[in-house]
NUSE-157712 format. One record per residue (C-alpha): residue number from 1; z, x, y. Coordinates in pm, 1 decimal. Each point is the difference from the previous one (the first is absolute). Example, Ala and Ser with C-alpha at 12.3 -4.5 7.8 and 13.67 -1.06 7.14 Angstrom:
BEGIN
<k:1 Z:780.0 X:1230.0 Y:-450.0>
<k:2 Z:-66.0 X:137.0 Y:344.0>
% end
This chain:
BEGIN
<k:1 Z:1386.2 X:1080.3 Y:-13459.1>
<k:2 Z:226.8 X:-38.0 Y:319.7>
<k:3 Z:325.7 X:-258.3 Y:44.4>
<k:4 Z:-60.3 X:-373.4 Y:90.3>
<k:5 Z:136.5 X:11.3 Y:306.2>
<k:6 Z:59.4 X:241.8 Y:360.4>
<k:7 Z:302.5 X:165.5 Y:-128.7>
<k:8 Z:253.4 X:134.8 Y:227.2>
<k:9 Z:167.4 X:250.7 Y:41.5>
<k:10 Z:229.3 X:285.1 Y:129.2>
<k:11 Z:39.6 X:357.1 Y:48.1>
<k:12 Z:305.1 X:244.9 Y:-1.6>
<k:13 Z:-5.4 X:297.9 Y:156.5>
<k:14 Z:-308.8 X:259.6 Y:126.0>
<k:15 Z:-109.0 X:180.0 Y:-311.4>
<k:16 Z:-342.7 X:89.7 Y:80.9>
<k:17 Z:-64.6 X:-130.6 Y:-362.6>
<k:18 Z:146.5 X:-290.1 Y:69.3>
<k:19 Z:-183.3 X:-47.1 Y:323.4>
<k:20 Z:-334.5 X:50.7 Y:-109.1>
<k:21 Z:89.8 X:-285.3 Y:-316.7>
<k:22 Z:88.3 X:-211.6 Y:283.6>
<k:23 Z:-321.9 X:95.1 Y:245.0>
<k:24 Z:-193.4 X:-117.7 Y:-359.9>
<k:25 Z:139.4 X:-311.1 Y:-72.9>
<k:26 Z:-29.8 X:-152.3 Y:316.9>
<k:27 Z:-406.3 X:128.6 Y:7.8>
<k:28 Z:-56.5 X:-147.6 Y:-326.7>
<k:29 Z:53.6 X:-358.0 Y:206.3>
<k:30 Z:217.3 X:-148.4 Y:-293.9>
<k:31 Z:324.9 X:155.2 Y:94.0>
<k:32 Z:207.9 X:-53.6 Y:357.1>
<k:33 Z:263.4 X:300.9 Y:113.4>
<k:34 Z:317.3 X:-237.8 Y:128.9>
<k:35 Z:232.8 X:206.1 Y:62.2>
<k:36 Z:74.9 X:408.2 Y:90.6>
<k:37 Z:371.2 X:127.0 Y:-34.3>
<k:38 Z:32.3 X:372.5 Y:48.9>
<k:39 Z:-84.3 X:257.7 Y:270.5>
<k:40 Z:-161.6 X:-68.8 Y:267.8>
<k:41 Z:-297.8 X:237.2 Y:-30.6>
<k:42 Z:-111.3 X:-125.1 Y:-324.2>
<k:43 Z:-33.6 X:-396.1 Y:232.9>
<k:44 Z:-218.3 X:250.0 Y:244.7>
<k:45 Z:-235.6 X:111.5 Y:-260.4>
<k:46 Z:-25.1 X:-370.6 Y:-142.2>
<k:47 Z:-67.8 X:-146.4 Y:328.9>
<k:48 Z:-266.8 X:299.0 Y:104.0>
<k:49 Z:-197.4 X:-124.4 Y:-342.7>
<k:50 Z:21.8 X:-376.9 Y:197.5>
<k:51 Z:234.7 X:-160.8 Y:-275.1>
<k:52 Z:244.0 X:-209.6 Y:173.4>
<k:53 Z:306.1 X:-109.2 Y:-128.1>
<k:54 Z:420.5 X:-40.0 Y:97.3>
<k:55 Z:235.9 X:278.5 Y:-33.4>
<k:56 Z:382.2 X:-3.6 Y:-142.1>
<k:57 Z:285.2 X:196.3 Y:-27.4>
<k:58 Z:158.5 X:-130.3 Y:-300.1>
<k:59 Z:-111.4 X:7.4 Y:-327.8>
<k:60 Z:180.5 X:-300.6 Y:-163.4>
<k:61 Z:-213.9 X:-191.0 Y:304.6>
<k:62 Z:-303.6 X:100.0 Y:-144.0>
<k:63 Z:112.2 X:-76.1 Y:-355.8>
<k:64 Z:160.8 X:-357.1 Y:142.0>
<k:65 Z:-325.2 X:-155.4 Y:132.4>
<k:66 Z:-153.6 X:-198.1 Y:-254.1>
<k:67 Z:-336.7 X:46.5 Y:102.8>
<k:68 Z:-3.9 X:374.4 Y:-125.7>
<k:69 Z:-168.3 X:13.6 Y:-334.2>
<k:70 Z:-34.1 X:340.6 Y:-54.7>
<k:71 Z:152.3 X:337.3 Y:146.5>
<k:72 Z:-113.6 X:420.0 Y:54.2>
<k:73 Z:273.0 X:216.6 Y:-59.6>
<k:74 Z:-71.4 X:270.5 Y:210.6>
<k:75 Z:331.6 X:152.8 Y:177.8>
<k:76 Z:105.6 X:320.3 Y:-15.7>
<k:77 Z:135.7 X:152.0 Y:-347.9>
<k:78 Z:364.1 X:-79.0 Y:101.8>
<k:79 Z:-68.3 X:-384.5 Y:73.7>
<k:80 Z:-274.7 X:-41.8 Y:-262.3>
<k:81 Z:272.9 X:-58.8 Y:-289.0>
<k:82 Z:141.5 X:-282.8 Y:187.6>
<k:83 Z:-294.2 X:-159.0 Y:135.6>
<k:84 Z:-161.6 X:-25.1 Y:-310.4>
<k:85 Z:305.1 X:-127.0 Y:-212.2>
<k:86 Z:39.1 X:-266.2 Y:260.2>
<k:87 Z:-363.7 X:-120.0 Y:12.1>
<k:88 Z:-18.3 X:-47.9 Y:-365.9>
<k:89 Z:369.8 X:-195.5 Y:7.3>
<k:90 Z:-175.3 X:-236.8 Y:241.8>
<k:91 Z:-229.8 X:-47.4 Y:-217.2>
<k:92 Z:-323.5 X:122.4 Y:180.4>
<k:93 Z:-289.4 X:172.5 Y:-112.0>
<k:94 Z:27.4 X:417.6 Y:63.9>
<k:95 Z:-226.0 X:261.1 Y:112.1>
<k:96 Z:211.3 X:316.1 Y:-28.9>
<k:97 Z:-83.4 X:329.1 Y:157.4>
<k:98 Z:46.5 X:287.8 Y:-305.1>
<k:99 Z:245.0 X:120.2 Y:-44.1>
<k:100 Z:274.5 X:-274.2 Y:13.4>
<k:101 Z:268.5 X:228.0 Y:7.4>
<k:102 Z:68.7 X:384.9 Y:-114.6>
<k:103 Z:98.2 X:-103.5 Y:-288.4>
<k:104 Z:-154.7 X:-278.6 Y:-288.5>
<k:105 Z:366.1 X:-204.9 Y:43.0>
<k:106 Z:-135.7 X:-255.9 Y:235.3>
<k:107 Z:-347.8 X:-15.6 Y:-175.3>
<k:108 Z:217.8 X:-64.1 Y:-303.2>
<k:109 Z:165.6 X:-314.1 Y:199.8>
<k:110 Z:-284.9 X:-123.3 Y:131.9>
<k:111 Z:-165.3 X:-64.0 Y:-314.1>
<k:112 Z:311.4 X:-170.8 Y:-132.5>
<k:113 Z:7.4 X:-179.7 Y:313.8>
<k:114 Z:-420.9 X:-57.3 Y:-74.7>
<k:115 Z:95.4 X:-149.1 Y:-336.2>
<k:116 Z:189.3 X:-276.4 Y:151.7>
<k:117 Z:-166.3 X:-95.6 Y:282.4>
<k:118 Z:-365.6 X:33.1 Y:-111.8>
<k:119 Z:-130.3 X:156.0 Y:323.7>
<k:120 Z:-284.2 X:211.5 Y:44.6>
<k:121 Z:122.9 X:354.9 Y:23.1>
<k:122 Z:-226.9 X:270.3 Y:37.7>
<k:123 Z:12.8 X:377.1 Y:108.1>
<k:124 Z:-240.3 X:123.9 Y:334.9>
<k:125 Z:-126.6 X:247.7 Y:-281.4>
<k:126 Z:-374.3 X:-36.0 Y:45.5>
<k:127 Z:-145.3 X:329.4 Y:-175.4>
<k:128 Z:-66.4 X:-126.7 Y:-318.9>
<k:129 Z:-239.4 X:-270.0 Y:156.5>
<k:130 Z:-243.3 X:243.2 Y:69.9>
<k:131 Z:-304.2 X:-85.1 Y:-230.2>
<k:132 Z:-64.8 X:355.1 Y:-39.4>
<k:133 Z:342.3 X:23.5 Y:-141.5>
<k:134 Z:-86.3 X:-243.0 Y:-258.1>
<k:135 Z:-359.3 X:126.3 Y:-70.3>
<k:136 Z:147.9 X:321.9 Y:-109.1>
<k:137 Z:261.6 X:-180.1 Y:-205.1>
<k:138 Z:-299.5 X:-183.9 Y:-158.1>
<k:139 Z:-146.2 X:330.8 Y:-92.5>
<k:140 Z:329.4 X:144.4 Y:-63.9>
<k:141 Z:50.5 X:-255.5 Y:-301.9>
<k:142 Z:-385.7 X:-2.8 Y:-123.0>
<k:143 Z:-27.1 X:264.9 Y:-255.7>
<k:144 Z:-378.7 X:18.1 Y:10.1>
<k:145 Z:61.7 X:64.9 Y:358.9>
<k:146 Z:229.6 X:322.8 Y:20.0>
<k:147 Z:123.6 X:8.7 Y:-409.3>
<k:148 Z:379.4 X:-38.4 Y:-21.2>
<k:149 Z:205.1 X:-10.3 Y:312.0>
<k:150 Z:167.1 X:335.9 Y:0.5>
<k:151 Z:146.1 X:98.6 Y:342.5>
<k:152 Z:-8.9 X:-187.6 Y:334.4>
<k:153 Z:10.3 X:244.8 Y:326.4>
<k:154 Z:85.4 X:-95.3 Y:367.4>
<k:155 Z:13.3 X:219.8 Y:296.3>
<k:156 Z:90.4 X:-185.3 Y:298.9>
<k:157 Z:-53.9 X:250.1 Y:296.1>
<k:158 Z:149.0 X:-74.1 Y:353.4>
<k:159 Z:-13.3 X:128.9 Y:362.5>
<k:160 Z:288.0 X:-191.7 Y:37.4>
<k:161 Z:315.4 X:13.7 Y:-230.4>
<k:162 Z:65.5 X:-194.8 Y:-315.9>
<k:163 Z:114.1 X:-409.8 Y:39.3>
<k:164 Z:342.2 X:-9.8 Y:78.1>
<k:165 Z:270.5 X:-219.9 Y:107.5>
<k:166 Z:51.4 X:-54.3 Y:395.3>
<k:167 Z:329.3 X:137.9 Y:-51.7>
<k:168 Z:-29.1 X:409.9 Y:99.5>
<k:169 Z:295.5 X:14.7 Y:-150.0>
<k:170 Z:-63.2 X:-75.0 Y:-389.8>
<k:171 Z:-98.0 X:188.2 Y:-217.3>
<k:172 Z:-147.0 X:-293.5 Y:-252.0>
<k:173 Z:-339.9 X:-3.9 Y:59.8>
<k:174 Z:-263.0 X:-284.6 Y:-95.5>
<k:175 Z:-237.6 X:234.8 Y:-227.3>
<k:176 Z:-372.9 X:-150.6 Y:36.1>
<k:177 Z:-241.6 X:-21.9 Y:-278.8>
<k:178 Z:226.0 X:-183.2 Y:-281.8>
<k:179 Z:-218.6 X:-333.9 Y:4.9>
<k:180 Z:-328.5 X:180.7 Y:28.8>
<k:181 Z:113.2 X:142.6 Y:-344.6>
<k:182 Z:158.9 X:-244.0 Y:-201.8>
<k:183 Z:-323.6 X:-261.4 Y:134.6>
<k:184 Z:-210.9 X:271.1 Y:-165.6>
<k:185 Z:190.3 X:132.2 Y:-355.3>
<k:186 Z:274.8 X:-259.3 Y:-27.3>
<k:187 Z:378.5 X:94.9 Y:12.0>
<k:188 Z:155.0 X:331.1 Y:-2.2>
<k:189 Z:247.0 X:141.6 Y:-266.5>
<k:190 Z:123.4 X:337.4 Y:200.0>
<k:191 Z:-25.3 X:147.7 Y:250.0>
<k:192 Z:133.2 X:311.5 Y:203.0>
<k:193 Z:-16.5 X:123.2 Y:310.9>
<k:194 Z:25.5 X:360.8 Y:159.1>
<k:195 Z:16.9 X:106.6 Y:399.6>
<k:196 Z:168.2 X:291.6 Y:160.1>
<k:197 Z:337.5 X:-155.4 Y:39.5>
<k:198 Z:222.4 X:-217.4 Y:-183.1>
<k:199 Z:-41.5 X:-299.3 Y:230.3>
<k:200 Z:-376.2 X:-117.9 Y:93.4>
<k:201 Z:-121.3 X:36.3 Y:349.7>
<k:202 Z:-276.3 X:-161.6 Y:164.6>
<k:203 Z:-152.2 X:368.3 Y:139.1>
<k:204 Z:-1.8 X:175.7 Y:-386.9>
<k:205 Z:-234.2 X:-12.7 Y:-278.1>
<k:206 Z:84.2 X:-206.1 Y:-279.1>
<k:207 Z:-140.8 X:-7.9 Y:-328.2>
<k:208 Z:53.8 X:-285.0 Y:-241.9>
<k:209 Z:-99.4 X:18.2 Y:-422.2>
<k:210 Z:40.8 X:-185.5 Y:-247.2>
<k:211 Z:-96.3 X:-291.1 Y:-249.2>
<k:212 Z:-136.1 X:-347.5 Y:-122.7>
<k:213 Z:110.8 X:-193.7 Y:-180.5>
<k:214 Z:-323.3 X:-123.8 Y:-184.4>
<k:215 Z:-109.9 X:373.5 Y:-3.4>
<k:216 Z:-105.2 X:278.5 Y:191.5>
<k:217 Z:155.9 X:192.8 Y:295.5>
<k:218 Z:23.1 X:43.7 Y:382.4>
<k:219 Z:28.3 X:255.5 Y:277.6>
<k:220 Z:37.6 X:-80.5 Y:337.7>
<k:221 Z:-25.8 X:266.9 Y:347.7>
<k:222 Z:137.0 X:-157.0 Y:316.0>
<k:223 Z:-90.6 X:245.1 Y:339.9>
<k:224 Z:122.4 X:-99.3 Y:283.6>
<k:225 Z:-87.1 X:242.6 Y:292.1>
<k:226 Z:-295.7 X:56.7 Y:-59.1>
<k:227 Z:-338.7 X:42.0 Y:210.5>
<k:228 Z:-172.2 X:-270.3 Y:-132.0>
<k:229 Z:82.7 X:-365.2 Y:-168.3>
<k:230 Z:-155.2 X:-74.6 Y:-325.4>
<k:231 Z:105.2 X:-187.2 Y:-315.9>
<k:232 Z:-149.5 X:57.1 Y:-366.7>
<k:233 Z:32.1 X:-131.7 Y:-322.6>
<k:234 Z:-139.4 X:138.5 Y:-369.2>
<k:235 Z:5.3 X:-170.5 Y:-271.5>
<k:236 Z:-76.8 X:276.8 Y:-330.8>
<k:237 Z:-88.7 X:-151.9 Y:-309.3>
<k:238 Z:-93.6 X:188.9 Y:-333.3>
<k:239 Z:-350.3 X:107.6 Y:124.0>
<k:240 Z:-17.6 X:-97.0 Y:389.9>
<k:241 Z:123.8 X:-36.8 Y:276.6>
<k:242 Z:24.1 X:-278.3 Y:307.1>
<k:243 Z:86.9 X:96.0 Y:353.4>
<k:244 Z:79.9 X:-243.8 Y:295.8>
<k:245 Z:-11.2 X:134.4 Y:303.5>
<k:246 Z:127.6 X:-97.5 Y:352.2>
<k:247 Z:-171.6 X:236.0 Y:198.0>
<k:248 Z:184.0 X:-65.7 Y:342.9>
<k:249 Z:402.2 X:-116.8 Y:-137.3>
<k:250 Z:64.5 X:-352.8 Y:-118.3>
<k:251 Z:-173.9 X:-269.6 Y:31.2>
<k:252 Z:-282.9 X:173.5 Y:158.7>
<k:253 Z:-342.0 X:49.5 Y:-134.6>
<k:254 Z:-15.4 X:16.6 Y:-391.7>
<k:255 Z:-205.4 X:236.1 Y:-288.2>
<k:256 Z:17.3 X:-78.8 Y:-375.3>
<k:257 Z:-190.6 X:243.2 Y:-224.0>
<k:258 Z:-14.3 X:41.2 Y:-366.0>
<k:259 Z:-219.3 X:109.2 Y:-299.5>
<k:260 Z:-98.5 X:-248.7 Y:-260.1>
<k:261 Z:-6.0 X:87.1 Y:-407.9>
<k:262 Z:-343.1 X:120.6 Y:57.7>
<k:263 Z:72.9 X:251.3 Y:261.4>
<k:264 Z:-147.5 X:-224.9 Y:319.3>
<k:265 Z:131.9 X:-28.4 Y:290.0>
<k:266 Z:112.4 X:-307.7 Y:193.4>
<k:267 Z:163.2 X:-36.1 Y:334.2>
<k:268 Z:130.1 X:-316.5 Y:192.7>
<k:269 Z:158.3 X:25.6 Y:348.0>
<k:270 Z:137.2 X:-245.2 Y:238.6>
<k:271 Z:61.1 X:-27.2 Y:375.3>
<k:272 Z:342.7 X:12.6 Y:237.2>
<k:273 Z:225.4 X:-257.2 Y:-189.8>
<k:274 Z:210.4 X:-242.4 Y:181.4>
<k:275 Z:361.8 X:-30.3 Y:-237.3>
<k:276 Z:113.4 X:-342.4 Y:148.5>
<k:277 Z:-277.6 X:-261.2 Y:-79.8>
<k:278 Z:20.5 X:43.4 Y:-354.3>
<k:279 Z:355.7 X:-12.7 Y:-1.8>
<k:280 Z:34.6 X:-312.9 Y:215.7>
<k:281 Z:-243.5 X:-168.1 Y:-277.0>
<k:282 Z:239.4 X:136.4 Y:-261.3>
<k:283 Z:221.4 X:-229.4 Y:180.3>
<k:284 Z:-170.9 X:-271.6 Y:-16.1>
<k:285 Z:-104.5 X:23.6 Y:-327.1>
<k:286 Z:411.1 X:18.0 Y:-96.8>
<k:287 Z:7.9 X:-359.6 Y:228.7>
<k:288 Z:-258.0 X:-170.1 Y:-162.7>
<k:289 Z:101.2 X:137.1 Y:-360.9>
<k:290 Z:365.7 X:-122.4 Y:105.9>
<k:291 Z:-102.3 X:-339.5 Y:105.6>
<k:292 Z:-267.4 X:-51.4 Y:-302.6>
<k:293 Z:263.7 X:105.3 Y:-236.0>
<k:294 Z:337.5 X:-167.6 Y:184.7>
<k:295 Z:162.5 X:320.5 Y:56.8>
<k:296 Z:-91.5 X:278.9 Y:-221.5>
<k:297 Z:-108.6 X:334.1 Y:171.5>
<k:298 Z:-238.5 X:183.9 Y:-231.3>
<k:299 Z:-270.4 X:162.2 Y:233.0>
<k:300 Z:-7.6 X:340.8 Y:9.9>
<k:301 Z:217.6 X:34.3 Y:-308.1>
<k:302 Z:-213.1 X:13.6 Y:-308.9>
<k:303 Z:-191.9 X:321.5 Y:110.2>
<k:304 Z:275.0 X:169.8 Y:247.0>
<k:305 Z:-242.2 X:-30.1 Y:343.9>
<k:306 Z:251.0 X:-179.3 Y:186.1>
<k:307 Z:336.2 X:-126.0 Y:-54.7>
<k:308 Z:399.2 X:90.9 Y:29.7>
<k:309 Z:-40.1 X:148.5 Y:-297.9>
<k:310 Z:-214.1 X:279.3 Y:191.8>
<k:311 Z:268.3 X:38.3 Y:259.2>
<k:312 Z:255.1 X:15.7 Y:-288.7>
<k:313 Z:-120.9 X:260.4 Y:-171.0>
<k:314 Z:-132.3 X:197.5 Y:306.6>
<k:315 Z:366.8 X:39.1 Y:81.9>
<k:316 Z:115.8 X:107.5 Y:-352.5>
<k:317 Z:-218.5 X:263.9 Y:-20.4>
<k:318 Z:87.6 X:119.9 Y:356.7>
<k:319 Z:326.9 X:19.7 Y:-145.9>
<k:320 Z:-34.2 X:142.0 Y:-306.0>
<k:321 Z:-225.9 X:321.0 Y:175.8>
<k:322 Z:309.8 X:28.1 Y:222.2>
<k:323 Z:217.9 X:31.7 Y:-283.6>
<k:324 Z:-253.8 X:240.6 Y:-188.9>
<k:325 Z:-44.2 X:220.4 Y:357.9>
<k:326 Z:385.2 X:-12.3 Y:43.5>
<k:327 Z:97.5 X:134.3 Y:-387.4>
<k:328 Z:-354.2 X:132.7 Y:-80.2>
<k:329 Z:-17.4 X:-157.8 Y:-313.3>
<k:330 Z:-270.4 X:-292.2 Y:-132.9>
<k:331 Z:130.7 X:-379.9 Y:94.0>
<k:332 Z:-146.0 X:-202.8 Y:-322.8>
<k:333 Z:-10.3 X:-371.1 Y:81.6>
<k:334 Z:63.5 X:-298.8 Y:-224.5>
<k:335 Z:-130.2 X:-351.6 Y:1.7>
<k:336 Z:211.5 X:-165.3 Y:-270.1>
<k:337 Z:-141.2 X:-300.5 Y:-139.7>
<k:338 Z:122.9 X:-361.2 Y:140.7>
<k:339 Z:-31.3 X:-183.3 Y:-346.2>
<k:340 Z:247.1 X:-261.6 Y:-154.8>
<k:341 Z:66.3 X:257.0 Y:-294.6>
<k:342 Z:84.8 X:282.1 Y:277.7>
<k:343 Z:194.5 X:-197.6 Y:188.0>
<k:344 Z:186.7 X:-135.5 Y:-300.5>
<k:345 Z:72.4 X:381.7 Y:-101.2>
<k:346 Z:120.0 X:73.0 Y:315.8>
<k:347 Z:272.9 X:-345.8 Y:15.2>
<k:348 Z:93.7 X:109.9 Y:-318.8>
<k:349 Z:106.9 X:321.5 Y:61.8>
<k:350 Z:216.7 X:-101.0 Y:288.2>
<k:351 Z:169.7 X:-291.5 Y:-233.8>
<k:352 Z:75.3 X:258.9 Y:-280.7>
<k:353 Z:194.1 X:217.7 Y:259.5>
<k:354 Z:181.7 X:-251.7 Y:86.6>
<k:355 Z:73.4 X:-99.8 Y:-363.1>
<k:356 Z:116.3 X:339.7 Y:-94.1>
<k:357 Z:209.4 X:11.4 Y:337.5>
<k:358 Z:146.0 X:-335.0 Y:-53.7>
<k:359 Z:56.8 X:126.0 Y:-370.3>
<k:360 Z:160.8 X:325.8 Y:92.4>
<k:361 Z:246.9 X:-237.0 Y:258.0>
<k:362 Z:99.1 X:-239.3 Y:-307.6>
<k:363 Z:98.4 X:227.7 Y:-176.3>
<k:364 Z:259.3 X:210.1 Y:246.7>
<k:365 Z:98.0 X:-364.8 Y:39.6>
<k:366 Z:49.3 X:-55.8 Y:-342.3>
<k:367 Z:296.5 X:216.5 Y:-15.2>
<k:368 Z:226.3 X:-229.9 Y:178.8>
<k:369 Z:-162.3 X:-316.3 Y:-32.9>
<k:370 Z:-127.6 X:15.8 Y:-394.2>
<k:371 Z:-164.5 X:-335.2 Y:70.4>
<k:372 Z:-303.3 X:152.6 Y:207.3>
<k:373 Z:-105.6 X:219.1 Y:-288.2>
<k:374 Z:-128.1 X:-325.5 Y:-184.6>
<k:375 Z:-175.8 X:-85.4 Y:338.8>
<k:376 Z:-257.2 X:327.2 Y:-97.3>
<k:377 Z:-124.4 X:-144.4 Y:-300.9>
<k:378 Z:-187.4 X:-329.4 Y:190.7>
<k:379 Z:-134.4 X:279.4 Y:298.7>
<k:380 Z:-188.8 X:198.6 Y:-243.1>
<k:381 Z:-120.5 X:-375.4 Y:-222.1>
<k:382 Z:-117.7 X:-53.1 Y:375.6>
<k:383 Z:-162.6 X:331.7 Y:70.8>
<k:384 Z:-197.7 X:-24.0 Y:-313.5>
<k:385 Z:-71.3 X:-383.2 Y:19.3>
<k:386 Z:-227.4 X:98.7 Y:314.9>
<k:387 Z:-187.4 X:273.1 Y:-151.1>
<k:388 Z:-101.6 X:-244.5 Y:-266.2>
<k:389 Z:-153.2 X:-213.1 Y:260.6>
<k:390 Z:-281.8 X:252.2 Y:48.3>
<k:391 Z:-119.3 X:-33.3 Y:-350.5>
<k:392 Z:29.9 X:-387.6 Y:15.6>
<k:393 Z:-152.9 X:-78.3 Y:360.5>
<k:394 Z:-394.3 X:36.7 Y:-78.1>
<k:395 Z:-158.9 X:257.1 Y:223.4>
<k:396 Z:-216.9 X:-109.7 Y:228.7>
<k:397 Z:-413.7 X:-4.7 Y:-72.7>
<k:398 Z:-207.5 X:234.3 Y:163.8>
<k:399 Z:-182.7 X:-318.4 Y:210.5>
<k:400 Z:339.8 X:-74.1 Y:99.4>
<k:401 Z:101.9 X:379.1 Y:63.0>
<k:402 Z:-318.2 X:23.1 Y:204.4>
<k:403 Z:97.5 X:-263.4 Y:227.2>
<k:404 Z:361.0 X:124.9 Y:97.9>
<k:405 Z:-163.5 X:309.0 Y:54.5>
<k:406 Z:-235.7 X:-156.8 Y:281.5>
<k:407 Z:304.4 X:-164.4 Y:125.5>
<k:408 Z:220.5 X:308.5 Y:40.8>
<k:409 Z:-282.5 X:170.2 Y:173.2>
<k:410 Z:1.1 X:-255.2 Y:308.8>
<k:411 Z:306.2 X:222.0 Y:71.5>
<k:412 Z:-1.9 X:376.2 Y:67.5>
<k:413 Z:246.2 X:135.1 Y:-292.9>
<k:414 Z:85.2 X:363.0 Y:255.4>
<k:415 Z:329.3 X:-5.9 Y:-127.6>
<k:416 Z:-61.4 X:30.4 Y:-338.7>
<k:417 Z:-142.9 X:404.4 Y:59.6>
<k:418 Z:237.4 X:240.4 Y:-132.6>
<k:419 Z:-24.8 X:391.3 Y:74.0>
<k:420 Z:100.8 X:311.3 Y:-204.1>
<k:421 Z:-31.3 X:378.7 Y:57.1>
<k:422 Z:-116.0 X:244.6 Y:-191.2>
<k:423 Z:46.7 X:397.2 Y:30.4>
% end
C-alpha cells in the first residue's frame, strides 16, 4: 500500500542512515528529494547516486516551503534535537536517525509534540524488519516449537567498534540489539550491565542481562574489535533451542536452525538484506493508515516492529545500563498503567497534599484570625465530596475501555517508563 500522491520531501544533514533513506525513497519513484540543508559532502554523495535537487543553508527555509511534506532528520547528534523538534512543530512528517539525542528528553517531546500534530514519526531503526527476526519470534512464542521461552541470547561481534554517537567525546553510547529483542520476547523488566569501567566505551566488551516482562530472561555479548563480524541470536525454550545466525555482521546473509518436538531438524536461511525498502514501506503504510483513518498513526504499534515507541524505549534502556554500569547495581524498569482509575489515583494524591497543606496553613491562621478555622470544615466536605464521585460515576465497559486503549496507542506513551535500582 503506498501514498496517493509523489510526496516530497527534505533531508537534514549527512547521516549515512539518513542518506541511504533518502537514496530509497527517491528509487521507489513515489517520493521526490526537494531540498538538502547540511554539509556539503553529504549533496556530493546524493548527486554521485544522480538525485538532483536544491541546497539551503537554513533550516526554517526548508521547514517554510509549503511544498515539503515530509522531512529526514539526519544531522549530527548535537543538531539532531533541534532539527527534529522543529520538523514536527511544522507539522511535517519525520524520519529520524536513532538516536534523537543522548538522552530520551527530546524523544519524550516529540511524542507530545506527535500527539498534537498527528504526523508520522518514525525511528531509522530497521532491525526488527528482518523476517528472520520475526520467524524466530514466531518460534520463540510457539510452544510446540521450542516449549516455553526461557532465555533469549545475542552476540553481536564486530571488526569495528560498537554504534556510537558521532561525538568522540561522549561517553553515551547507542547500545544495538534492543529492538531485535523486545520484536522477539516483548518488553524487558531489568536489566544490568557490566564493562571494565564505570562509563561505557565503544572499544570494551559489554555484557547486558536481564528480564521480560511476560517471562523468561536475556543475555547479551557485544565485541567490538574483533577479527571477524557476525551477529547471533538463540532463542532456549524448555526442550530446544533456535539459533539465527548472520554469518557475515548485520544485515548480511542469514541461518535459522532449530529442533522440532520430535527431535528433527529444520533450517531456513536468507540472502544479503537491504534495511531501507522495508522501512520506506513502513512509511507508507503509516500514510495510507493516516489518511484511511483521518489522522491516527497505528502501524507498527500493535506488535513493536516499527514505531517511536521503539526509539523510546531503545533510549531508556541505554540509559538505564548506564546507570547499572555506573553504580553496578540492576536498573528495574516500570511501565505504569495509563488508565482512568490510575490516573485518578495519581490527581488525587496531589489534591490531598494540598488539602492537608492548606489545612495545616488555616490553622496557624486561625490563631489571629479565629474566623478561618470555620473555613476548614467546607475544605475537607470538599475533599471528600470528590472521592465520592468515583463510586457514583459508572466505570467505563470493557468495549468502551478497549477503545480508549486503541486510541492512546496512536501515541507513543515513552514518558510514562519509570526506573528503579536494585543492589
Amino acid at each position: 500500500m503506498t501514498s496517493d500522491h509523489d510526496m516530497h520531501f527534505a533531508l537534514l544533514g549527512d547521516h549515512p542512515d539518513g542518506l541511504e533513506i533518502a537514496r530509497v525513497l527517491v528509487a521507489s519513484a513515489r517520493h521526490t528529494l526537494t531540498v538538502y540543508q547540511g554539509p556539503p559532502v553529504g549533496a556530493e554523495f546524493l548527486r554521485r547516486w544522480g538525485l538532483s535537487f536544491r541546497t539551503v543553508a537554513d533550516l526554517e527555509e526548508v521547514l517554510a516551503d509549503p511544498e515539503i511534506e515530509a522531512v529526514i532528520v539526519a544531522g549530527s547528534i548535537a543538531e539532531r534535537p533541534a532539527q527534529l523538534r522543529r520538523a514536527l512543530q511544522s507539522e511535517r512528517h519525520v524520519l529520524c536517525v536513532h538516536p534523537s539525542d543522548e538522552t530520551p528528553e527530546i524523544a519524550y517531546e516529540a511524542a507530545m509534540i506527535q500527539g498534537d500534530t498527528r504526523a508520522i514519526l518514525l525511528p531509522l531503526m530497521p532491525h526488527a524488519l528482518h523476517p528472520a527476526v520475526g520467524r524466530l519470534g514466531d518460534l520463540a512464542r510457539q510452544e510446540s516449537a521450542l516449549g516455553t521461552f526461557r532465555l533469549l541470547e545475542m552476540e553481536w561481534s564486530s571488526s569495528e567498534s560498537i554504534p556510537v554517537q558521532e561525538d568522540p567525546a561522549s561517553h553515551k553510547l547507542a547500545l544495538p540489539g534492543w529492538d531485535m529483542l523486545r520484536s522477539v520476547a516483548g518488553e524487558i523488566a531489568e536489566v544490568s550491565g557490566f564493562a571494565w569501567s564505570e562509563e561505557l566505551s565503544a572499544s570494551d566488551v559489554v555484557l547486558l542481562a536481564g528480564s521480560f516482562i511476560e517471562g523468561g530472561l536475556f543475555r547479551a555479548t557485544l565485541l567490538p574489535g574483533q577479527h571477524e563480524s557476525y551477529l547471533r541470536l538463540t532463542a532456549v525454550g524448555s526442550y530446544s533451542r533456535a539459533e539465527l545466525l548472520f554469518t557475515s555482521g548485520w544485515p548480511g546473509p542469514a541461518q535459522l536452525r532449530w529442533q522440532d518436538e520430535n527431535g528433527t531438524p529444520h533450517e531456513e536461511a536468507w540472502d544479503a538484506w537491504n534495511p531501507w525498502p522495508p522501512l520506506v514501506e513502513e512509511f507508507e503504510q503509516a500514510l495510507a493508515s493516516r489518511n484511511a483513518t483521518t489522522g491516527r498513526q497505528d502501524i507498527g504499534q500493535d506488535k513493536g516492529l516499527l514505531g517511536w515507541q521503539t526509539a523510546v524505549r531503545a533510549l531508556e534502556l541505554d540509559d538505564a545500563v548506564r546507570r547499572s554500569v555506573q553504580r553496578r547495581r540492576v536498573s528495574v524498569l516500570e511501565y505504569p498503567e495509563a488508565t482512568e482509575e490510575a490516573g485518578f489515583k495519581g490527581t488525587m494524591t496531589l489534591v490531598g497534599c494540598a488539602t492537608l497543606w492548606a489545612i495545616l496553613v488555616l490553622l496557624i491562621l486561625s490563631r489571629w484570625f479565629s474566623w478561618l478555622g470555620w473555613i476548614i470544615i467546607p475544605v475537607l466536605v470538599l475533599f471528600l465530596g470528590v472521592q465520592v464521585l468515583r463510586w457514583l460515576v459508572p466505570a467505563p465497559t470493557s468495549e468502551e475501555q478497549r477503545r480508549e486503549d486503541g486510541a492512546s496507542e496512536s501515541v507513543p506513551q515513552g514518558n510514562q517508563l519509570g526506573s528503579k535500582e536494585r543492589t
